[in-house]
KEKE-3310 file (N, C-alpha, C; in steps of 0.2 Angstrom, whole numbers, plus 5000, padded with zeros to 4 digits):
npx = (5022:5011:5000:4988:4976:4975:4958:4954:4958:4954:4944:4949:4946:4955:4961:4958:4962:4959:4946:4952:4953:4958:4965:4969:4983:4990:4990:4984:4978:4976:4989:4996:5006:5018:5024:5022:5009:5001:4997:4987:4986:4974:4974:4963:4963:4968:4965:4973:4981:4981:4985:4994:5002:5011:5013:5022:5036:5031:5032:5031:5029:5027:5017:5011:5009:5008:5014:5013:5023:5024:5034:5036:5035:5043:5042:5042:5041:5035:5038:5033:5038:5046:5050:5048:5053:5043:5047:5042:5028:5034:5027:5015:5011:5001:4997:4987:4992:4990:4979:4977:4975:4982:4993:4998:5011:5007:5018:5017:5021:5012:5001:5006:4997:4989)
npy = (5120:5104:5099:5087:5078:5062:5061:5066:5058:5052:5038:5027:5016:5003:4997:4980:4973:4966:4964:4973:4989:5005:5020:5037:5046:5057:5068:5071:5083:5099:5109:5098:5086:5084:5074:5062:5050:5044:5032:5023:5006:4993:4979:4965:4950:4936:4944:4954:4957:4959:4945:4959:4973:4989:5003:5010:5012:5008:5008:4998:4998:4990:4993:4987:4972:4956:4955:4946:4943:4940:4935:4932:4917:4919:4918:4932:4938:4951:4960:4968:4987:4984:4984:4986:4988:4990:4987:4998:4988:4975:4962:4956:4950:4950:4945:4943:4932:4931:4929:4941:4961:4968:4980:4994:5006:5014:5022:5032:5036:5047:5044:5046:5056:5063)
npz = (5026:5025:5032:5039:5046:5054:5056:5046:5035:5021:5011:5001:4986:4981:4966:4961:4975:4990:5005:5013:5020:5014:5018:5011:5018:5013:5000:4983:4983:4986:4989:4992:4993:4978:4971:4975:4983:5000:5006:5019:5020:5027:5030:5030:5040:5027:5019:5003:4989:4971:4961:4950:4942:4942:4932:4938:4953:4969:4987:5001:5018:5032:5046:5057:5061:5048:5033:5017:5005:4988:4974:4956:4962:4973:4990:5004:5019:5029:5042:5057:5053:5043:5025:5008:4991:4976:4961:4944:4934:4938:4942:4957:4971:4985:5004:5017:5028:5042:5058:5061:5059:5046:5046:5033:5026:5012:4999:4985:4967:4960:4946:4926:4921:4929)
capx = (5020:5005:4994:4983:4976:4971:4952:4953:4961:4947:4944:4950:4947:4963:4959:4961:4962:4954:4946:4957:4952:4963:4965:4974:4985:4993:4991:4978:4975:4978:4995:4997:5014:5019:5029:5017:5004:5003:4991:4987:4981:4972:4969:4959:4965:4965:4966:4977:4982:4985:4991:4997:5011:5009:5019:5027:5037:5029:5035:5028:5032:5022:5016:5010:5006:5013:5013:5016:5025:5026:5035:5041:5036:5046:5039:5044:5035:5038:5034:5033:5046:5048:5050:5052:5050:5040:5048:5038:5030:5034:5020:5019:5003:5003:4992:4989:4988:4988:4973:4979:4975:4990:4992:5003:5011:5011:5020:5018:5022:5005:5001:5007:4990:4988)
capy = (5113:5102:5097:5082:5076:5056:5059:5070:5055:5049:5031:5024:5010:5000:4992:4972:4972:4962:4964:4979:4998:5010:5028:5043:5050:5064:5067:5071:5088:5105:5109:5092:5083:5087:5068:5055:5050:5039:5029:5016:5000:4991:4972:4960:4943:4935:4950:4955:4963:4954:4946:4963:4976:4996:5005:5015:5009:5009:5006:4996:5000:4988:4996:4981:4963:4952:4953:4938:4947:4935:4940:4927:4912:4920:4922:4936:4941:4958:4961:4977:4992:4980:4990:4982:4993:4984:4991:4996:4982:4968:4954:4953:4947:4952:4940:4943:4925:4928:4931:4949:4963:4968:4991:4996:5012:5012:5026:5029:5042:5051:5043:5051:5059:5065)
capz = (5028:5023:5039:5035:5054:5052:5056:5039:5029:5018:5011:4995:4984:4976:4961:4964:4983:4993:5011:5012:5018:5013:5018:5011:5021:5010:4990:4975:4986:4987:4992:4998:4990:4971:4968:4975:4990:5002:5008:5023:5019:5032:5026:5037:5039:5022:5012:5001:4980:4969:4955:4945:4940:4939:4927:4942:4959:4976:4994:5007:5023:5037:5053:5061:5059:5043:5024:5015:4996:4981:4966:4954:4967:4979:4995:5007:5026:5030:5049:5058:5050:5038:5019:5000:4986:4970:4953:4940:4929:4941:4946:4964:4975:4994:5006:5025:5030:5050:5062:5065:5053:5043:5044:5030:5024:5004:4995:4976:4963:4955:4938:4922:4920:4936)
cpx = (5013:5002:4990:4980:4973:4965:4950:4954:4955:4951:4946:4949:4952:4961:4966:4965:4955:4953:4952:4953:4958:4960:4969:4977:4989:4992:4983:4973:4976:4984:4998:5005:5012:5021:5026:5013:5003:4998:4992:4982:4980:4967:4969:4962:4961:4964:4973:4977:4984:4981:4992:5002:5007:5016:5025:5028:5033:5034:5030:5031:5025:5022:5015:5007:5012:5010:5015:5018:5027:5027:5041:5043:5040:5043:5042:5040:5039:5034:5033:5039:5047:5048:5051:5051:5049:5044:5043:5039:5031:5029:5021:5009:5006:4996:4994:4987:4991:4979:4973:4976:4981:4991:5000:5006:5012:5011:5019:5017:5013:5006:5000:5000:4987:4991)
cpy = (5112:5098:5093:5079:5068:5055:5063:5066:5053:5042:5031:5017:5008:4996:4985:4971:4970:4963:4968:4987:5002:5020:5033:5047:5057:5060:5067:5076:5096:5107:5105:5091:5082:5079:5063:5057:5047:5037:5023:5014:4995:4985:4967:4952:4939:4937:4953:4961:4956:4948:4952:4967:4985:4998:5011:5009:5010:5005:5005:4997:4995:4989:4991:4976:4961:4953:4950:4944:4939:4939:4933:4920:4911:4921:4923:4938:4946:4958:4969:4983:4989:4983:4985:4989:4988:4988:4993:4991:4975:4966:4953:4952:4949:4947:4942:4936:4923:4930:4939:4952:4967:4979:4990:5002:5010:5020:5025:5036:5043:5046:5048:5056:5064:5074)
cpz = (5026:5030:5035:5042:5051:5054:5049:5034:5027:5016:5004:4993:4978:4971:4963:4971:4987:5000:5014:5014:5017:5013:5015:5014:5020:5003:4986:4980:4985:4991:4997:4992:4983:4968:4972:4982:4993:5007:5016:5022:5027:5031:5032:5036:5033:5019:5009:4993:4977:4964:4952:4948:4942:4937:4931:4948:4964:4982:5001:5013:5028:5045:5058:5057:5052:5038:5021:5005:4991:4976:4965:4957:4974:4984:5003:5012:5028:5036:5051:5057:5045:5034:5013:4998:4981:4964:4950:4937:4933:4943:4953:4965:4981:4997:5015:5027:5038:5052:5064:5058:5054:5041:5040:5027:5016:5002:4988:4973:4961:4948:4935:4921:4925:4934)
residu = (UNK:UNK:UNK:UNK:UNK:UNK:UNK:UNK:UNK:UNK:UNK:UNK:UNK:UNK:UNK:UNK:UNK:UNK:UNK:UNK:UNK:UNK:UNK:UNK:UNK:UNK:UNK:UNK:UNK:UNK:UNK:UNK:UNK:UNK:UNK:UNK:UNK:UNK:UNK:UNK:UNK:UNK:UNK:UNK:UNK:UNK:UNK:UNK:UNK:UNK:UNK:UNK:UNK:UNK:UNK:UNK:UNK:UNK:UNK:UNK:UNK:UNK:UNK:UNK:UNK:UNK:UNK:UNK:UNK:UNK:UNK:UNK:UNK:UNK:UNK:UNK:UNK:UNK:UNK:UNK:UNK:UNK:UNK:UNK:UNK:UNK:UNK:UNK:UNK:UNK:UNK:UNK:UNK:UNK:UNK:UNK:UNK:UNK:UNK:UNK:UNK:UNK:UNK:UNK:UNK:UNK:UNK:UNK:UNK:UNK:UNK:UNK:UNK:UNK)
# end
């Protein structure tokens, strides 16, 4: 078993995120998980991703508050427990457009290079 306590997760920055912290909660460690990492995003009212694609899927998962998902002018609010999964390659934007801030779990496989 890989132990990770949450005052251990450090910070990361997401390319093209906006008014967003994000932490690591497992992955890009030492005998942390081999097939992806999984971060909590943590976006202030008004913040969000967006417009773009990555060449791998991920999974949203929202812990609390609401995430507004666009893909293809579609739009989706994902509340709490809530889950999509993005394809790779798809277009999507996300936008927290309440007064609360929006905790998210995001999964994602490691890039090929990794």
């Amino acid at each position: 078993m890989h132990l990770k306590r949450f005052e251990d997760a450090q910070p990361y920055e997401a390319p093209n995120h906006f008014a967003c912290h994000g932490l690591r909660l497992q992955g890009f460690e030492e005998n942390g998980p081999t097939n992806q990492w999984v971060g909590l995003s943590q976006f202030l009212p008004g913040g969000g991703a967006g417009p773009d694609s990555t060449p791998f899927e991920k999974v949203y998962v929202v812990l609390d508050g609401e995430m507004t998902v666009i893909v293809d002018d579609q739009e989706t609010v994902l509340g709490p427990m809530d889950s999509c999964t993005i394809p790779a390659n798809e277009v999507r934007k996300i936008e927290n457009r309440n007064n609360t801030i929006c905790k998210m779990l995001v999964v994602i496989p490691y890039p090929p290079e990794s």
